[in-house]
Backbone and ligand atoms as CSV (ligand in chain L), in Angstrom:
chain,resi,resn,atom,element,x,y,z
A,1,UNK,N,N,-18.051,2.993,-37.433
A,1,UNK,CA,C,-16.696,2.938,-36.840
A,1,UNK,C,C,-16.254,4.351,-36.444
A,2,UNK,N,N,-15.655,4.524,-35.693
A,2,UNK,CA,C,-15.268,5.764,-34.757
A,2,UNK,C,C,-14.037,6.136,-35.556
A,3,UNK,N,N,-14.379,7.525,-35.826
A,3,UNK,CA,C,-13.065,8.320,-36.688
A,3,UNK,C,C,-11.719,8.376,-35.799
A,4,UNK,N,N,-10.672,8.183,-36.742
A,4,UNK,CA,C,-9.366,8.428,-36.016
A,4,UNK,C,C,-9.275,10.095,-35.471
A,5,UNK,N,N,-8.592,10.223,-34.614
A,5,UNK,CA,C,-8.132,11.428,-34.183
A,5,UNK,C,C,-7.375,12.626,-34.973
A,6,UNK,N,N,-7.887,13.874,-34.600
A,6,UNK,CA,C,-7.135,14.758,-35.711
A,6,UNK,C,C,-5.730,14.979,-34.822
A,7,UNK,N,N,-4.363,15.524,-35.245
A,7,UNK,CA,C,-2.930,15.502,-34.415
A,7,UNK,C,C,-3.611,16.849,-33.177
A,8,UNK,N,N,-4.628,17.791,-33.370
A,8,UNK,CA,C,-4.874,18.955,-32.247
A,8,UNK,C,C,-5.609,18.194,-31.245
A,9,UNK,N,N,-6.324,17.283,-31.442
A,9,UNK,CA,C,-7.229,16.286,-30.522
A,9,UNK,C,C,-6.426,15.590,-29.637
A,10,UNK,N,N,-5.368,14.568,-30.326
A,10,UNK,CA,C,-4.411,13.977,-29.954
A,10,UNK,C,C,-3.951,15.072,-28.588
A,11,UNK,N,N,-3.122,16.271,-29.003
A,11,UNK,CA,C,-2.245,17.146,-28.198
A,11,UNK,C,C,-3.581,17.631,-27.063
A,12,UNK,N,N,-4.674,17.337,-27.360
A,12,UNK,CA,C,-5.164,17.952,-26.132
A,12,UNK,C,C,-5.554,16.228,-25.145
A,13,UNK,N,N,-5.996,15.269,-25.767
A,13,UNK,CA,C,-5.765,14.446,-24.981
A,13,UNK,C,C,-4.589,14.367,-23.768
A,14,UNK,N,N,-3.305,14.366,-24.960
A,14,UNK,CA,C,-1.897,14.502,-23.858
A,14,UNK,C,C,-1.670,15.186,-23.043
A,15,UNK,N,N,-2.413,16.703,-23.236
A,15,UNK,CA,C,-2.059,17.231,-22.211
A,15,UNK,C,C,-3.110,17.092,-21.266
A,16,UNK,N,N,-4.472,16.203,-21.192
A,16,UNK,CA,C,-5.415,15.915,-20.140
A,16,UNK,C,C,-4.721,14.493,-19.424
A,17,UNK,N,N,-4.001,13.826,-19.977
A,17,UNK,CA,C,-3.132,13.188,-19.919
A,17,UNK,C,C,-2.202,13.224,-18.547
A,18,UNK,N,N,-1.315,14.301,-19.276
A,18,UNK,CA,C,0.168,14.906,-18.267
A,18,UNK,C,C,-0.739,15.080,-16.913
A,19,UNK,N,N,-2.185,15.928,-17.271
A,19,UNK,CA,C,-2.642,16.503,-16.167
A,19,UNK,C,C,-2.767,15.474,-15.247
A,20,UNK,N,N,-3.568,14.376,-15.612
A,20,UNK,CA,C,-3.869,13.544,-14.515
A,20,UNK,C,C,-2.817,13.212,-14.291
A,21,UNK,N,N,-1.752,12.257,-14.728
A,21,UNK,CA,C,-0.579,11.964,-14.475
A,21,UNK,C,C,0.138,12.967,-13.404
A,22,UNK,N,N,0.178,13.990,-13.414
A,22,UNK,CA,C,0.316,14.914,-12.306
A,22,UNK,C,C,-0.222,15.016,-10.515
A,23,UNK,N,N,-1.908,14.459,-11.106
A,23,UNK,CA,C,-2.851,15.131,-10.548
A,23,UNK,C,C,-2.443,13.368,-9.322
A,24,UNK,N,N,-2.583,12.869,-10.222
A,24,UNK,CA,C,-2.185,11.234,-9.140
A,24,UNK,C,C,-1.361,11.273,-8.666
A,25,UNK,N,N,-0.067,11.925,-9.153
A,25,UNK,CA,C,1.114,11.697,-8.335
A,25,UNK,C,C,1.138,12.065,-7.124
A,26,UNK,N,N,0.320,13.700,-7.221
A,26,UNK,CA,C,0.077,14.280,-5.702
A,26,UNK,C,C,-0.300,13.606,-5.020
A,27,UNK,N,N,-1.955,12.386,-5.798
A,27,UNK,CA,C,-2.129,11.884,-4.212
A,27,UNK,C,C,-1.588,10.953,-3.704
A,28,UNK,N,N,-0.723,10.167,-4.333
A,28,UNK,CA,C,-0.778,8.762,-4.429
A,28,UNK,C,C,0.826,9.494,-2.962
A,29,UNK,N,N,1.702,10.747,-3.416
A,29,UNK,CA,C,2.202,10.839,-2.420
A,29,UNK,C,C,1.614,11.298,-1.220
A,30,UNK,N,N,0.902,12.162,-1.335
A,30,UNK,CA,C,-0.087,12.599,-0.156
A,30,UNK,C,C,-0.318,10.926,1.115
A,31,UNK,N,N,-1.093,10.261,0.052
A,31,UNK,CA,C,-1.649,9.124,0.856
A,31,UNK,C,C,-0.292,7.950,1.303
A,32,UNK,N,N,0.751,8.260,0.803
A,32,UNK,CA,C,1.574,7.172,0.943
A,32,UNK,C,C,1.887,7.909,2.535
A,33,UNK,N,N,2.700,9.087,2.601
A,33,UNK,CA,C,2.866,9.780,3.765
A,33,UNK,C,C,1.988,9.572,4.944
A,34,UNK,N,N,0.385,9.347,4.330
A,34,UNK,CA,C,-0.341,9.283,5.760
A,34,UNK,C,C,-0.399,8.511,5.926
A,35,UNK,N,N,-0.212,7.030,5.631
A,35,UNK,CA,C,-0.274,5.475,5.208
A,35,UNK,C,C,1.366,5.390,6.544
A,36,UNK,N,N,2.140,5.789,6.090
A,36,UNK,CA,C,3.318,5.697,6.886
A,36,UNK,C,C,3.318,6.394,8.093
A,37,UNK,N,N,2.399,7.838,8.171
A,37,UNK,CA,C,2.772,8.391,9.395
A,37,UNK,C,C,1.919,7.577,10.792
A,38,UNK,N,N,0.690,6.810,9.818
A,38,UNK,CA,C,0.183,6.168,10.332
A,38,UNK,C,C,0.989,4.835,11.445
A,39,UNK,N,N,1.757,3.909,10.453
A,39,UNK,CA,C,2.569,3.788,10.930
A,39,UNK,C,C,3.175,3.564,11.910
A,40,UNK,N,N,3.639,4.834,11.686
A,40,UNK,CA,C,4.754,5.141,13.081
A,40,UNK,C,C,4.239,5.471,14.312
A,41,UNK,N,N,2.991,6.150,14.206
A,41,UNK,CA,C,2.268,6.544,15.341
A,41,UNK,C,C,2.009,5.525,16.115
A,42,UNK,N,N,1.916,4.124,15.183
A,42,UNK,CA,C,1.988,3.132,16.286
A,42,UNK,C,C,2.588,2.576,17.108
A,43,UNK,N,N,3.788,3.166,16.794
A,43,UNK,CA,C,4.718,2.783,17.551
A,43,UNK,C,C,5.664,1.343,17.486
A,44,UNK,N,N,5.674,1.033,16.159
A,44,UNK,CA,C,6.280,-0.581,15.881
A,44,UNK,C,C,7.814,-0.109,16.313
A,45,UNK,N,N,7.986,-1.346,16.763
A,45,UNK,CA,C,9.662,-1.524,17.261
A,45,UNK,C,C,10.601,-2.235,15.871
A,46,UNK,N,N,9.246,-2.482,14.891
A,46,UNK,CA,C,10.224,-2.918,13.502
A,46,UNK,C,C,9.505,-2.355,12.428
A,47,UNK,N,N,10.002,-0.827,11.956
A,47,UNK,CA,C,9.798,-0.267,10.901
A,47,UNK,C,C,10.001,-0.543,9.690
A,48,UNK,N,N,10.608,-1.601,9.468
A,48,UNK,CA,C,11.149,-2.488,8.068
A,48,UNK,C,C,9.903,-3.478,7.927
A,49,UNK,N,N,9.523,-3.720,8.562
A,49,UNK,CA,C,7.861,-4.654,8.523
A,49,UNK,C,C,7.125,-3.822,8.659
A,50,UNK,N,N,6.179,-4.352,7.843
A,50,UNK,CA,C,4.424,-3.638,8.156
A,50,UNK,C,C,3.884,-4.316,9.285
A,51,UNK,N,N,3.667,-3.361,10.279
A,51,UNK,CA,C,3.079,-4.328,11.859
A,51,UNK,C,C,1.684,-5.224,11.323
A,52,UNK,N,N,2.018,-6.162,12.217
A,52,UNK,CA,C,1.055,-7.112,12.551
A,52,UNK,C,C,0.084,-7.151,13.460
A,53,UNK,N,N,-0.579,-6.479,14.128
A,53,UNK,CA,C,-1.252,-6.999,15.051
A,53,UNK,C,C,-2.551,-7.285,15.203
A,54,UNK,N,N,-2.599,-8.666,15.314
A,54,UNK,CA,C,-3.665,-9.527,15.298
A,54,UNK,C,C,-4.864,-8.264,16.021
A,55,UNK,N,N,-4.357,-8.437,17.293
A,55,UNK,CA,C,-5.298,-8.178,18.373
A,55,UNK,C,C,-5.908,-6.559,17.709
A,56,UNK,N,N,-5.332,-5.851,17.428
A,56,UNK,CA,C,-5.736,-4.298,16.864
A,56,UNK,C,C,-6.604,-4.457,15.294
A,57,UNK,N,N,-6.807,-5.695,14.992
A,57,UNK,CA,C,-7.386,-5.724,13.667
A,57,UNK,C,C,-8.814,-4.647,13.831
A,58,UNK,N,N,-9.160,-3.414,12.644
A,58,UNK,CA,C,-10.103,-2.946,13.652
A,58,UNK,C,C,-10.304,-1.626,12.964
A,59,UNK,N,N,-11.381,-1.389,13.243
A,59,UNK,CA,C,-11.409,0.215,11.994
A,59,UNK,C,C,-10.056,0.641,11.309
A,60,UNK,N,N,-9.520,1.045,12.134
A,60,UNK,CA,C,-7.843,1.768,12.103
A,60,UNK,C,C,-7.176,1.137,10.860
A,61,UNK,N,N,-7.192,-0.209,11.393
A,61,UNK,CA,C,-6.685,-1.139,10.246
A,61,UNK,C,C,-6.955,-1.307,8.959
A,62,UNK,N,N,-8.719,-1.303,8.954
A,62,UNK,CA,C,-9.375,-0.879,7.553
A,62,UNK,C,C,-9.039,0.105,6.980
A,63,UNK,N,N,-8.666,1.210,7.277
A,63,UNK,CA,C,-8.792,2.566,6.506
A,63,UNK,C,C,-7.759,2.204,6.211
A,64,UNK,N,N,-6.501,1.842,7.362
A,64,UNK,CA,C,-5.540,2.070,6.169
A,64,UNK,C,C,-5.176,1.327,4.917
A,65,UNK,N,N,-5.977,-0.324,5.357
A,65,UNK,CA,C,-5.800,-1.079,3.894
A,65,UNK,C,C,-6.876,-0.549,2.878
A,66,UNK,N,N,-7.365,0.646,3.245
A,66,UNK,CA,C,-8.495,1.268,2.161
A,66,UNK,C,C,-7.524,1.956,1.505
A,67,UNK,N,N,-6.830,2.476,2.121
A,67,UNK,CA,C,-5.741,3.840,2.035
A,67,UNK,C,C,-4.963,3.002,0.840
A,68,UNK,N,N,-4.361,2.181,1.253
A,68,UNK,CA,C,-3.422,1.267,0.426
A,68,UNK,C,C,-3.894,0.458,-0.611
A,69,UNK,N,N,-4.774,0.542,-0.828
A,69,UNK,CA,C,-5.746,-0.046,-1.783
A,69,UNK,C,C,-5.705,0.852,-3.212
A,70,UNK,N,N,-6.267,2.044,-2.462
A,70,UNK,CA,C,-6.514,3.267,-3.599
A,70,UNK,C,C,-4.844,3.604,-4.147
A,71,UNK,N,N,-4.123,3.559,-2.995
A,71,UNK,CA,C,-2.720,4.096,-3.644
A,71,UNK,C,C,-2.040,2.923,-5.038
A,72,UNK,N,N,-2.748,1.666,-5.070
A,72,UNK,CA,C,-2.103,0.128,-6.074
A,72,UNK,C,C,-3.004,0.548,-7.115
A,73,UNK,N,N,-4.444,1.080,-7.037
A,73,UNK,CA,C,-5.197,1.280,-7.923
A,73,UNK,C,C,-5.077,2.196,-8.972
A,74,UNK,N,N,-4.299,3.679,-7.817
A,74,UNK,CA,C,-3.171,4.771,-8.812
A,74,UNK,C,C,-2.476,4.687,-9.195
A,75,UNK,N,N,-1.740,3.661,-9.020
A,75,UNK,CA,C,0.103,3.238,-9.327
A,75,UNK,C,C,-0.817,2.269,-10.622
A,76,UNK,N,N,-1.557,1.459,-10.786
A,76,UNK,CA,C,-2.085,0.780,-12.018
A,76,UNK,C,C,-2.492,2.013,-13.331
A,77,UNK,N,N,-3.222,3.226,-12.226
A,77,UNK,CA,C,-4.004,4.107,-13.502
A,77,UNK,C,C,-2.279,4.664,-14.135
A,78,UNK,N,N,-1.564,5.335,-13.075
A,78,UNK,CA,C,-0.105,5.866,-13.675
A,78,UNK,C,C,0.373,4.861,-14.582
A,79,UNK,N,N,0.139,3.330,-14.467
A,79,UNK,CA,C,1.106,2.862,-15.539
A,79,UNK,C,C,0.064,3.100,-16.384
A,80,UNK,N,N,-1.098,3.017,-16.834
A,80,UNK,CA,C,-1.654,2.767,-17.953
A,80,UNK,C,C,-1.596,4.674,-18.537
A,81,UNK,N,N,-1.624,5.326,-17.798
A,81,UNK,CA,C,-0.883,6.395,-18.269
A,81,UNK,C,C,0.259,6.736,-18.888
A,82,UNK,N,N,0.970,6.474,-18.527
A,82,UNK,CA,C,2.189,6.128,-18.780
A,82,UNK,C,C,2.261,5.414,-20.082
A,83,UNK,N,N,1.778,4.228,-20.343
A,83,UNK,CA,C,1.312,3.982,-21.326
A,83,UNK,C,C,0.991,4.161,-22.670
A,84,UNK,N,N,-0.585,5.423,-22.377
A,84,UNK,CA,C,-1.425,6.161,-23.346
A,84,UNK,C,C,0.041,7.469,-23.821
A,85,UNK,N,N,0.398,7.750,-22.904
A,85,UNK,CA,C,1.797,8.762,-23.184
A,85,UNK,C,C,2.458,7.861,-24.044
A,86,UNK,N,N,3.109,7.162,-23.888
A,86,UNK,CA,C,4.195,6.719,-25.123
A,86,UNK,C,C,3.108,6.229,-26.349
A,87,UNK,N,N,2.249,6.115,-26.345
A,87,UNK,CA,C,1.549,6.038,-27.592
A,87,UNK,C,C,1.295,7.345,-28.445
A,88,UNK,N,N,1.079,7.997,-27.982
A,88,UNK,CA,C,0.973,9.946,-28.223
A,88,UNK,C,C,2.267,9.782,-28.622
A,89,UNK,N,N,3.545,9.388,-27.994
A,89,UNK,CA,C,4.459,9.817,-28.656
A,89,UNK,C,C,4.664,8.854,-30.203
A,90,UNK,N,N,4.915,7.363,-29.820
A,90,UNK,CA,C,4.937,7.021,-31.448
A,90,UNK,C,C,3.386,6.872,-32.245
A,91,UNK,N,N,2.352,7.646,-32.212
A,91,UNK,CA,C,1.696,7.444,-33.118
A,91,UNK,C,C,0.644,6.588,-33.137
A,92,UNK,N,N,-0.061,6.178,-31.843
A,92,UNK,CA,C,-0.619,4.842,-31.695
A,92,UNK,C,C,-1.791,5.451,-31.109
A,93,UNK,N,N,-1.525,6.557,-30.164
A,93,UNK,CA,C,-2.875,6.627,-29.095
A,93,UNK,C,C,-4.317,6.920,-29.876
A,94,UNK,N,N,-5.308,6.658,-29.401
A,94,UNK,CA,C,-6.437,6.347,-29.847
A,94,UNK,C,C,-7.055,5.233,-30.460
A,95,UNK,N,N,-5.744,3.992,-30.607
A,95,UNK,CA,C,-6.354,2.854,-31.324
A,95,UNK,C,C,-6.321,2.087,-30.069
A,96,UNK,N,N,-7.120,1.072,-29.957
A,96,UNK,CA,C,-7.544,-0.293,-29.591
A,96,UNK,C,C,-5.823,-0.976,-29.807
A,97,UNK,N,N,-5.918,-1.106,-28.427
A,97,UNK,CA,C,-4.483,-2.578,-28.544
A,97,UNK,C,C,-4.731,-3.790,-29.240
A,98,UNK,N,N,-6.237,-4.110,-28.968
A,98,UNK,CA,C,-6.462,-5.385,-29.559
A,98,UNK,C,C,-7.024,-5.659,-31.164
A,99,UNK,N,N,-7.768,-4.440,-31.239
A,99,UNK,CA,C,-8.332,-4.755,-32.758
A,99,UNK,C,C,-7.734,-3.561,-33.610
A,100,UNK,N,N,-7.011,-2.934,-32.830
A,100,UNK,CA,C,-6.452,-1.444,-33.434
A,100,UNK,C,C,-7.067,-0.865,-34.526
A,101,UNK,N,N,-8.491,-0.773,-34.151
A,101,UNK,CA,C,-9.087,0.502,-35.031
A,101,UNK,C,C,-9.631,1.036,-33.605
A,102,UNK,N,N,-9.801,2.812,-34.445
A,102,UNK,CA,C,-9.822,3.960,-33.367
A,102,UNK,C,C,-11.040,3.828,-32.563
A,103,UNK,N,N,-10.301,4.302,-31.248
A,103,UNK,CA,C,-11.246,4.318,-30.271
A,103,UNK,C,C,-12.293,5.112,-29.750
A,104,UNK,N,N,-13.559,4.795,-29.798
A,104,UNK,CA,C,-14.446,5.866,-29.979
A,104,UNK,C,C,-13.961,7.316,-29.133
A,105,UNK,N,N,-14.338,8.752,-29.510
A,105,UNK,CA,C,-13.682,9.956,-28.812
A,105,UNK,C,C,-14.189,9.601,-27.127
A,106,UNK,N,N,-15.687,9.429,-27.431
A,106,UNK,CA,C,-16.431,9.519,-26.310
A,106,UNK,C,C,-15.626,9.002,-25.099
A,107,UNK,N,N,-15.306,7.446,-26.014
A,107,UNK,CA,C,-14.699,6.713,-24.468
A,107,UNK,C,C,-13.386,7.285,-24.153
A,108,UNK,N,N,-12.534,7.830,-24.898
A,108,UNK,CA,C,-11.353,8.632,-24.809
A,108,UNK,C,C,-11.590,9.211,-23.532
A,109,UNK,N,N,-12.440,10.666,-24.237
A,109,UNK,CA,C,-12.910,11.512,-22.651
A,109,UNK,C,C,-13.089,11.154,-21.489
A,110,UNK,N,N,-13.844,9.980,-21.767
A,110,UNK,CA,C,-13.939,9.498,-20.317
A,110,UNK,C,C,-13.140,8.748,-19.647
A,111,UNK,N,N,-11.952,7.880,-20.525
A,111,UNK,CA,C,-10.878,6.740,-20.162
A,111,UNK,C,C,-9.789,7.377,-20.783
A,112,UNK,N,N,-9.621,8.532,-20.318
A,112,UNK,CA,C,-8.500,8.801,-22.040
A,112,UNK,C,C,-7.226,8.095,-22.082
A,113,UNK,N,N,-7.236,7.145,-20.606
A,113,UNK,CA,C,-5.571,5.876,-20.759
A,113,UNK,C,C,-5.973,4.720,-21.265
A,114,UNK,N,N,-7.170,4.538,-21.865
A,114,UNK,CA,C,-7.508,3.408,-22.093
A,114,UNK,C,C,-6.917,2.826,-23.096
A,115,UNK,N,N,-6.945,1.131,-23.252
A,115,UNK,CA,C,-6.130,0.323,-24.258
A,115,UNK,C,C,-7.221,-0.186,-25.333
A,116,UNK,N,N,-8.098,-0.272,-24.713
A,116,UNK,CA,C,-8.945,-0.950,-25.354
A,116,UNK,C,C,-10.632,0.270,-25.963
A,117,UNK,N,N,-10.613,-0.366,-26.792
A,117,UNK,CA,C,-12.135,-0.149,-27.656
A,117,UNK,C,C,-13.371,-0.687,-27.046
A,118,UNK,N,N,-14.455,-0.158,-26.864
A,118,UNK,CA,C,-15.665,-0.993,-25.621
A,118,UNK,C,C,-15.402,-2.117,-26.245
A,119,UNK,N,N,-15.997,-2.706,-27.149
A,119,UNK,CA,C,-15.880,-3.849,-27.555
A,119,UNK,C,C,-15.342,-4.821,-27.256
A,120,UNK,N,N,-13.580,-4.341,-27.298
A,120,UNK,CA,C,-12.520,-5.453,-26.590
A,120,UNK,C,C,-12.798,-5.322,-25.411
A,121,UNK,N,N,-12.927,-4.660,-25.069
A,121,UNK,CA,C,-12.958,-4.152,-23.629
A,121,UNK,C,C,-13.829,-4.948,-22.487
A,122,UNK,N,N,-15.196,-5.018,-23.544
A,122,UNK,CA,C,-16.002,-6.307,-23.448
A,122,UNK,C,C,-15.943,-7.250,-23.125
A,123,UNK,N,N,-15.186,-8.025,-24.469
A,123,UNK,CA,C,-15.199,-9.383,-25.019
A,123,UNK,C,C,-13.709,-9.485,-23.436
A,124,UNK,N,N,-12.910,-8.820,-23.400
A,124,UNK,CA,C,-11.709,-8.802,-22.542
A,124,UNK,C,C,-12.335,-9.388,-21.017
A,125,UNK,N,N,-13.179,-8.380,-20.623
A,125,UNK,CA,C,-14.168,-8.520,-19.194
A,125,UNK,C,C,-14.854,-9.893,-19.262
A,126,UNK,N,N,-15.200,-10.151,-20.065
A,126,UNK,CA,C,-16.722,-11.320,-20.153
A,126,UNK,C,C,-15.882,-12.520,-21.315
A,127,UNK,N,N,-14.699,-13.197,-21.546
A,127,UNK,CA,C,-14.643,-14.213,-22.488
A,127,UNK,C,C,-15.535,-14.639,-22.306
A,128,UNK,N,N,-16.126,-15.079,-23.788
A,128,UNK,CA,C,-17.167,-16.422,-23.549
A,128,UNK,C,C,-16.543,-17.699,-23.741
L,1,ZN,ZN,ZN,-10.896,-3.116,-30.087
């Protein structure tokens, strides 16, 4: 079983944490801006709708639902950030939501918003 966290481990998680939490915000505004300037360049006569047009379906169109894709995928990682942060604050981060024993470091490093323990994480992906 994977040792709990010491409180200096914890504080450096959080602050790899804040970082990303930071580091997304930039892009997620970056890409929203080009997502919109996009947009406008088209010239819609109704800026309160996302244009429609059938007939233009078409590279252009792809990127930007690529564009908009990645920006729902950041706004998901920020909440689960968001998240791993209020756990740092009351006392929780590093455990498993589901079986709440600690979560291996390894996967930390590499997921450090994560909720889950591989295991759940697993059994979560694949019910049998
Ligand atoms: Zn678990």
């Amino acid at each position: 079983m994977a040792a709990s966290l010491k409180p200096e481990e914890i504080e450096s998680f959080r602050r790899l944490l804040v970082d990303l939490d930071d580091r997304l915000r930039g892009n997620v505004d970056r890409m929203t801006d080009e997502a919109l300037r996009r947009n406008q360049n088209e010239a819609s006569t109704n800026l309160s709708n996302v244009p429609l047009h059938m007939a233009d379906v078409g590279t252009e169109n792809y990127d930007q639902e690529f564009t908009l894709g990645l920006i729902e995928n950041e706004q998901e990682t920020l909440k689960l950030i968001g998240e791993a942060l209020g756990r740092v604050r009351d006392g929780h981060y590093g455990r498993c939501l589901e079986c709440e024993q600690p979560v291996a470091r390894a996967r930390l490093e590499a997921l450090p918003y994560t909720r889950y323990c591989i295991e759940c994480a697993r059994k979560l992906e694949n019910p049998e």
